[in-house]
N, C-alpha and C positions, 0 to 999 in steps of 0.2 A: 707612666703606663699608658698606651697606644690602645684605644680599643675602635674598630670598627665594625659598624654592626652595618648590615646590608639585608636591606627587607625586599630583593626582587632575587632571580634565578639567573641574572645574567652573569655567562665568562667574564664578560669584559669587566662587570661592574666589581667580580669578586678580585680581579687581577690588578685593580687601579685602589683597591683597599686593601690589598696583602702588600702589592709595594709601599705603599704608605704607610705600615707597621713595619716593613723592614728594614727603612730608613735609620731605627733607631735603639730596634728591638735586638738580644741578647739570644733569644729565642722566640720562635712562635707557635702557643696551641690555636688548631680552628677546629669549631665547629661548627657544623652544617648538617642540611637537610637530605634527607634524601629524596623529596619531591622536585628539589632543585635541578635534577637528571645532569650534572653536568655533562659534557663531552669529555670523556676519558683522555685523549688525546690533548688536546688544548690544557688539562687540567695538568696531567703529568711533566709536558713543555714548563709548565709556572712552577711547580714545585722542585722540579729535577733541575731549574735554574738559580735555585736559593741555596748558598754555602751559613745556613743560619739554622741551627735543630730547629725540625719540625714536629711536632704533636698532633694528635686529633684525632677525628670522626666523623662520619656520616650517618646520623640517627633520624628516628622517625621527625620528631620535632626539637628546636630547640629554643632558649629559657632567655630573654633579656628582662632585666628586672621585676617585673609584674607578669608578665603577658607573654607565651608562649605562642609559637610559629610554626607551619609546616613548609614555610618558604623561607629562604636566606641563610645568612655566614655571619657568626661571631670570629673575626679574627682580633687575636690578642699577644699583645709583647710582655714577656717574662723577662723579667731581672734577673737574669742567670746563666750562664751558660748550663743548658741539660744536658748532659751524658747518655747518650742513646741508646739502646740494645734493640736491633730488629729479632723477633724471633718467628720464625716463616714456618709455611704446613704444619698448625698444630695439628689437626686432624689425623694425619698421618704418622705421629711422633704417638712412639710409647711412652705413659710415664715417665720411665725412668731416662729416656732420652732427655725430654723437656726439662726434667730435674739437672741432668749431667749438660744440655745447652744452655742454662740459664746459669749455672756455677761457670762453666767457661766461658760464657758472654761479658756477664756481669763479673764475677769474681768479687773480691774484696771491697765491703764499701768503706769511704774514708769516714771517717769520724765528724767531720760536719755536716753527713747527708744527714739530710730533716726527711725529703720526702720523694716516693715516688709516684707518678701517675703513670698507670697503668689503662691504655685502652686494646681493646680485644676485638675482632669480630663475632660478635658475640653468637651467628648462626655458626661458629666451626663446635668440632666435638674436642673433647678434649680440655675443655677450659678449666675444668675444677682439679686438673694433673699441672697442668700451668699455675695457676696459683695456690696449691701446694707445693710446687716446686717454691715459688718464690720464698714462701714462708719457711721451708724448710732450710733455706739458705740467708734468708735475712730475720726471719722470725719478728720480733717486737722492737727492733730497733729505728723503723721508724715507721711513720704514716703512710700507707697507702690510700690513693683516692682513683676513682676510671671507671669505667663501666663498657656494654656490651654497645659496639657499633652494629649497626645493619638496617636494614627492611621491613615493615611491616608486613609485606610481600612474601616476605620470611622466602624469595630467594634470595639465595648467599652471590655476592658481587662484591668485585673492589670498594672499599668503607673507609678504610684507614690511612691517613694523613701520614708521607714518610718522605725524606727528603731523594727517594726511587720515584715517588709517585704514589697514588692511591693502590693499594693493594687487599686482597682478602686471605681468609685462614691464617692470618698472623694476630701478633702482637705487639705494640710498641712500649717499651720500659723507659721511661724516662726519671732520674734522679736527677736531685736538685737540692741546694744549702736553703731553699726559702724554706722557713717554719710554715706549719700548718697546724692548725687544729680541726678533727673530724669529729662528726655525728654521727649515728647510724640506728635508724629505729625503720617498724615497719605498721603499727598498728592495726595486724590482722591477728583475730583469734581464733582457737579450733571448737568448730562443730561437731569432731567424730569420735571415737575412741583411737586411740595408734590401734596403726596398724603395720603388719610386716609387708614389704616390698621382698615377698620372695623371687622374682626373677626382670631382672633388669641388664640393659645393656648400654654405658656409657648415658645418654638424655631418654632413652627410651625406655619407659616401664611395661613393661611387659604382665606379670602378675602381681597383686596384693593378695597376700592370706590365702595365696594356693588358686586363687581364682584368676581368670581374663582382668587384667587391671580394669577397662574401661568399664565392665560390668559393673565394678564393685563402686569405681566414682560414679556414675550411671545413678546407680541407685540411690545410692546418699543425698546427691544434688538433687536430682530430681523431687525424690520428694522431699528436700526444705527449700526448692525453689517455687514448687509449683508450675515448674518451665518443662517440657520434653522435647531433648535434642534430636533432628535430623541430618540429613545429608549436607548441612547448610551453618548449620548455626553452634558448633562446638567452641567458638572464641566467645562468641558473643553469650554464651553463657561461663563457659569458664573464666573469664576475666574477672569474676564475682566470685569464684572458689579456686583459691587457690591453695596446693598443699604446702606443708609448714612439716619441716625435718626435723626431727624430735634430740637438741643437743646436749649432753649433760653441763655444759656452761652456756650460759649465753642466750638471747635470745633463739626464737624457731627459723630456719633460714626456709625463706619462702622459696617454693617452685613453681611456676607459669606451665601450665598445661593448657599448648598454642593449637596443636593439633593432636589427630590420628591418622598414623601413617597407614601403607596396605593392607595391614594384618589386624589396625584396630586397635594398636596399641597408643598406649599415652607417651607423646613425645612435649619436653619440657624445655626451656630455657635452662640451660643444666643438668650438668649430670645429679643423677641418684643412684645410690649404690645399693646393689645388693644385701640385704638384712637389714636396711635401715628402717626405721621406724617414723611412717607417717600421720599424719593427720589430716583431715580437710578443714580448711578456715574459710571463714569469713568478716569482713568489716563492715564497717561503716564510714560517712563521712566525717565525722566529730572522731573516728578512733584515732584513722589516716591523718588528719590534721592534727591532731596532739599528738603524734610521734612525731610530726615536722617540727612542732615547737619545743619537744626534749629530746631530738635530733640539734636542734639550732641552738638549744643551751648548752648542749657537750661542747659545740665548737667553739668556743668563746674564747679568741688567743687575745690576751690583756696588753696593752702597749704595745702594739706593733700594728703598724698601717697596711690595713688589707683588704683585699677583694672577696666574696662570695664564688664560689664553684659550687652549682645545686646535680648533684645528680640525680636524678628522680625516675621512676620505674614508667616508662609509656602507657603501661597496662593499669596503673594508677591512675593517670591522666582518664582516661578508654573508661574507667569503673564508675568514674567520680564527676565526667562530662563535664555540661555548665559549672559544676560547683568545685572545678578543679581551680581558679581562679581561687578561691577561698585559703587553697594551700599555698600559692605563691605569694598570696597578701601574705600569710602569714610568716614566711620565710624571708619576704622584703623589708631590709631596714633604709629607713630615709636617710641621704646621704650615703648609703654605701651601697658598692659596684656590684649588682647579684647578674651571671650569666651560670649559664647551665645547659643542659639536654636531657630529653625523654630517651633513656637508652633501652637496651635488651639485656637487661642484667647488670647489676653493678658490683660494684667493687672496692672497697674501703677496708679499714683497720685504725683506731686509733690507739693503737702501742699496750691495747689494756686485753682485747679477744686474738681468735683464733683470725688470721684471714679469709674471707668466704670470696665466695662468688654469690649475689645477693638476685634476687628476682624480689619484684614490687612493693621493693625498699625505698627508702629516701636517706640521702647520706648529703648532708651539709658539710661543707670542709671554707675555712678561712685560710687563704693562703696569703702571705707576705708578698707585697707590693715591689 
């Protein structure tokens, strides 16, 4: 296994460490930064030159063993040939399209796929139609692991790693025979009563309980924070509440409420549906840390030599500052390979729940070397 990691922003320096994994590599996932600004151009030359499947993303920050980055490229070689499926303008695509392009992309999986890795851009709409698509055509048969590429900037630009070039509003599906074992835990709890999302449209909430959404979070936060939002500071307080989707299995699937768009409304890292049932949560550092380490016990694949894939919620990172360090310690084992990224939503399954689309979750996955 090929791993090069690159701790500066330069083209050239990413393009003399991707050839250097391709020498030998089966396949390549990269991940990167998005502070790294590459040149679009220059970038797409290097990749739409490689006949070798590509993977990946461009996230806020990403993860080499300990110590997290908002500068540089983990490029890495897979033991595998992956089987590709681009799927382009989710945004644009109805449900039931993404369901019927995803059955004829992919089609039938053969009986030693173990796993796929799914990365997204995770600012398009649409994402939670995509991976109910996916689910409904592969369901429990094997592992998913991926999460949300994009910007803290939260505008949407080409993120995602394709052997076309970097592109946006897509997704890439990658299957593969390597086994994996996955985590998935979030250690945030609810502060509110549920409540009904009566009017929503795709990431945007619009009403809870018949009211202005934002009014109603407005008031809950406010006062258990002792904080009062202005023109200015709705991340910087919402990164510490986040809602939690009320499911009859399974853990609560967190939502990220990033902003408010013209109208005032709460716009999420995913969608939330109409009648669903929310709550507002909150954590701690000690909660978020002990779902890393019964995140990191789920993934435990026994005799088989493997690597670390962390994917971890950026807005985790953002909540948890200095002491976010504490959760990587506790995800790193000595001697073994931990790379990852701070994404915009993740994405996991280990063969036991429903598929989500996850917001300021931490998903551990062990994947065969």
């Amino acid at each position: 296994m090929n791993i090069q990691f690159i701790t500066d922003n330069s083209i050239d320096s990413f393009k003399l460490a991707f050839n250097e994994v391709s020498k030998d590599a089966k396949s390549i996932l990269i991940l990167s930064c998005d502070k790294n600004d590459y040149d679009l151009h220059k970038m797409n030359l290097i990749l739409g030159a490689c006949d070798i499947p590509i993977i990946g993303g461009i996230f806020p920050q990403i993860i080499y063993q300990n110590e997290h980055y908002e500068i540089g490229s983990i490029i890495i070689s897979l033991d595998d040939l992956l089987d590709l499926n681009l799927i382009e303008n989710i945004s644009k695509n109805s449900d039931q399209s993404l369901e019927d392009t995803i059955e004829e992309k992919v089609g039938e999986l053969e009986s030693e796929i173990k796993t796929m890795f799914v990365f997204i851009d995770g600012l398009s709409k649409n994402i939670n139609a995509l991976v109910l698509g996916l689910f409904e055509n592969f369901g429990l048969s094997l592992n998913y692991i991926g999460g949300g590429a994009g910007s803290l900037s939260f505008i949407q630009k080409p993120c995602i790693f394709t052997n076309k070039g970097l592109m946006q509003d897509c997704a890439i599906l990658a299957t593969t025979k390597l086994q994996s074992a996955v985590g998935v835990k979030h250690g945030w709890l609810p502060i509110s009563e549920p409540m009904k999302v009566t009017l929503s449209n795709a990431n945007i909430i619009e009403e809870i309980d018949y009211k202005p959404a934002f009014e109603v979070y407005k008031d809950i936060v406010e006062n258990i924070s002792n904080k009062t939002f202005d023109n200015n500071n709705f991340f910087e307080i919402s990164k510490a509440y986040p809602l939690g989707i009320n499911k009859l299995s399974g853990e609560m699937v967190v939502r990220d409420p990033i902003m408010l768009d013209d109208n005032n409304n709460l716009v999420c890292v995913g969608d939330i549906a109409t009648n669903s049932f929310i709550s507002i949560l909150e954590g701690s550092d000690d909660s978020l840390i002990e779902a890393v380490l019964q995140a990191k016990q789920e993934a435990l694949l026994n005799n088989i030599d493997t690597f670390t894939l962390f994917i971890d919620c950026i807005s985790r990172a953002l909540f948890m500052g200095d002491n976010f360090s504490k959760e990587l310690d506790a995800v790193c084992e000595e001697n073994q390979i931990l790379i990852g990224a701070l994404t915009l939503g993740e994405i996991a399954n280990n063969k036991k729940y429903y598929l989500e689309f996850y917001n300021k979750t931490t998903v551990v996955a062990n994947i065969q070397r």
